[in-house]
C-alpha positions, 0 to 999 in steps of 0.5 A: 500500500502506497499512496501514489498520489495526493491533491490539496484543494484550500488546505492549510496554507496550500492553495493547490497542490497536485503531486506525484510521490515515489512507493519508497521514501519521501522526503519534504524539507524546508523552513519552519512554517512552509507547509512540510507537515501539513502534507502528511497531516493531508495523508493521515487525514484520508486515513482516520479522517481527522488530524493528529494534531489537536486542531478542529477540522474548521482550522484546517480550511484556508484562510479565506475560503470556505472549504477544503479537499483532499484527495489521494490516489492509492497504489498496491491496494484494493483502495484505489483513491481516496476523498475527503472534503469539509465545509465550514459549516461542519459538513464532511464527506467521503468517498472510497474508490469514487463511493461515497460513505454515508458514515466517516467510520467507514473510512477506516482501515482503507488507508493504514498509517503510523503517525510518528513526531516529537509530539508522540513524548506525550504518550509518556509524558501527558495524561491518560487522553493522549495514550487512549487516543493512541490506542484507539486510532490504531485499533480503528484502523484494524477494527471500524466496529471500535470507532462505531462503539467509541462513538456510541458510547460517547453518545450515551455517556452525553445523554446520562452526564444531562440526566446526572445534572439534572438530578441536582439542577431540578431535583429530578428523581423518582422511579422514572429518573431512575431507571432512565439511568439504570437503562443508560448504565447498561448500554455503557457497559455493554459499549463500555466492555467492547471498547475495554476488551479490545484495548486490552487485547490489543495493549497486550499484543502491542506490550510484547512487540514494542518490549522486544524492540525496546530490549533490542535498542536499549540493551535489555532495558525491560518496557511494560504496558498494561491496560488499567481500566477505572472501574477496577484497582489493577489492569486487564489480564488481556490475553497475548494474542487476538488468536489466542485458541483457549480465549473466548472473546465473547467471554472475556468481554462479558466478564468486563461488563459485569464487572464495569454494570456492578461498579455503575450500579453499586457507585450510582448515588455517588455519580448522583451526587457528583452530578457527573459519570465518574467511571468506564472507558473515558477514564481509562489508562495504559501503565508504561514502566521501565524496570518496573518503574514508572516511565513517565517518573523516573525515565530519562529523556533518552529512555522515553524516547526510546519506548515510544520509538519502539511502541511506535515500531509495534505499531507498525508490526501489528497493522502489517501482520493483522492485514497483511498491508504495510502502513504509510509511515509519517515521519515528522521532524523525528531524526533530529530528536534520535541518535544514529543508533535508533535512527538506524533502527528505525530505518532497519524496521520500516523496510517496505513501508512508504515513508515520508519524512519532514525535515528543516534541514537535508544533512539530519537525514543519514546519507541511505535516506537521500541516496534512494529518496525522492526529496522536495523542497517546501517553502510557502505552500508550495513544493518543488521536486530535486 
């Protein structure tokens, strides 16, 4: 899978681009504030039909516009192009191989791809928001069911945090305020245990590739990640694998949500009085230690860099092993933040996948990259082949 090639109508600050990318590597340099992120933020936008940067979609648009298009042409796929388009008035459309999606969910898993950029020190860094985005993303690329059930539960959670306010701004209680929350508990846990069964499945399989690849860069430094769900003091004993033969899904993800209903159930005049859902997938973490310590605490900066390289590299792995399709990978201003030995790893992993890299300057990039790479220069919205 590849993407051959990619048109930008109004985007950003490109008024137009139409342009031509090699299956191998790609490398865009220039100034800060050119537009060299922005053109793989176009990519990973066909992909999960948002960006990765924490913009809204009516800051993508153009200065001076109304709308804006994208539009990305795929090779070595049974997706053969791709189309994305809003409008200010908050209204996106879609389009995979020319039909249009009346869902945006539908869009995922056309186009897999791997965002990597200085940004992802968050995983390790910020809050449990930024590693729950991270889980989900991937997991929607592999399974659009999980984005379906994202949404409904944030749905339902929306409906029930009114009805909790509306205990304490009118008083509203009585049999049928009751079981109306009853009635929201149980669709929480039901979309709730989904959500939780895949993160958990999933966070396990990731833990064991991204472990060995952090062993391989550190030289036996021992990475953990475990999926801690609020609703319960420890995390999921998550499988190790999707295929696991002794494991049956529905089980597992049943037990969940009789443990996430009984919790809602027993805490339920507490959220009363809170007047706010306190509990259940919103609020979920994934623990990441270093020798048993906790990364985010006690990690050098070398050592956080070198777990998110490799959680990132697991990424890559599991997408290319589950669908038998190789990620585009997309390289934001990463090399000069990594030493020659991970950027050598790095480069040794993603062998096969589409790449490409942003960069200020050409000599950050080693020598192998600009030998076989096709490079452009951006400089105000605007690119030029070298």
């Amino acid at each position: 899978m590849f993407v051959k090639r990619l048109a930008l109508t109004n985007f950003r600050n490109y008024s137009t681009l139409d342009a031509e990318f090699s299956p191998g590597v790609n490398v865009f340099y220039g100034d800060n504030g050119q537009g060299k992120t922005n053109i793989i933020e176009a990519v990973f936008y066909c992909a999960i039909g948002r960006s990765f940067r924490y913009s809204k979609d009516n800051d993508l648009i153009k200065t001076g516009t109304d709308q804006f298009r994208i539009s990305a042409e795929l090779g070595g796929d049974i997706t053969e192009n791709i189309a994305v388009s809003f409008k200010e008035n908050g209204e996106k459309a879609a389009r995979v191989n020319g039909l249009y999606l009346r869902k945006l969910g539908h869009l995922m898993g056309s186009l897999l791809s791997v965002i990597f950029s200085p940004e992802d020190l968050d995983i390790v860094n910020e809050g449990p928001s930024v590693r729950r985005k991270m889980l989900d993303i991937v997991i929607s690329q592999l399974h659009p069911s999980h984005y379906f059930d994202l949404q409904q539960y944030n749905k339902t959670l929306a409906q029930k945090n009114f009805l909790l306010r509306d205990y304490g701004r009118t008083g509203a209680s009585g049999d049928s305020a009751d079981a109306l929350l009853d009635v929201y508990n149980e669709q929480l846990a039901a979309f709730g245990a989904s959500i939780a069964e895949k993160r958990a499945r999933f966070c396990a399989e990731l833990e064991r590739l991204a472990a060995e690849k952090n062993g391989q860069i550190s030289g036996g430094e021992e990475l953990t990640m475990k999926y801690v769900p609020n609703f319960r003091a420890a995390a999921i004993d998550a499988p190790e694998t999707a295929e696991a033969k002794d494991i049956d899904p529905a089980e597992f993800q049943n037990a969940i949500k009789s443990e996430f209903l009984e919790l809602l159930s027993a805490r339920k005049s507490r959220e009363i009085e809170r007047q706010h859902s306190l509990y259940g997938p919103q609020n979920d973490d994934v623990q990441i230690e270093l020798n048993g310590m906790e990364l985010r605490r006690f990690g050098s900066q070398g050592q956080k860099r070198t777990a998110v390289l490799s959680i990132k590299l697991a990424q890559i792995m599991l997408l290319h092993r589950k669908t038998g399709r190789s990620p585009v990978l997309l390289l934001d201003d990463v090399f000069s933040e990594l030493d020659e030995k991970r950027s050598e790893m790095l480069l040794d992993s993603v062998a096969g996948c589409q790449t490409f890299i942003t960069t200020a300057s050409l000599g950050e990039l080693p020598g192998s990259v600009k030998r076989d790479a096709k490079i452009f220069f951006v400089k105000s919205g605007e690119i030029q082949l070298i």
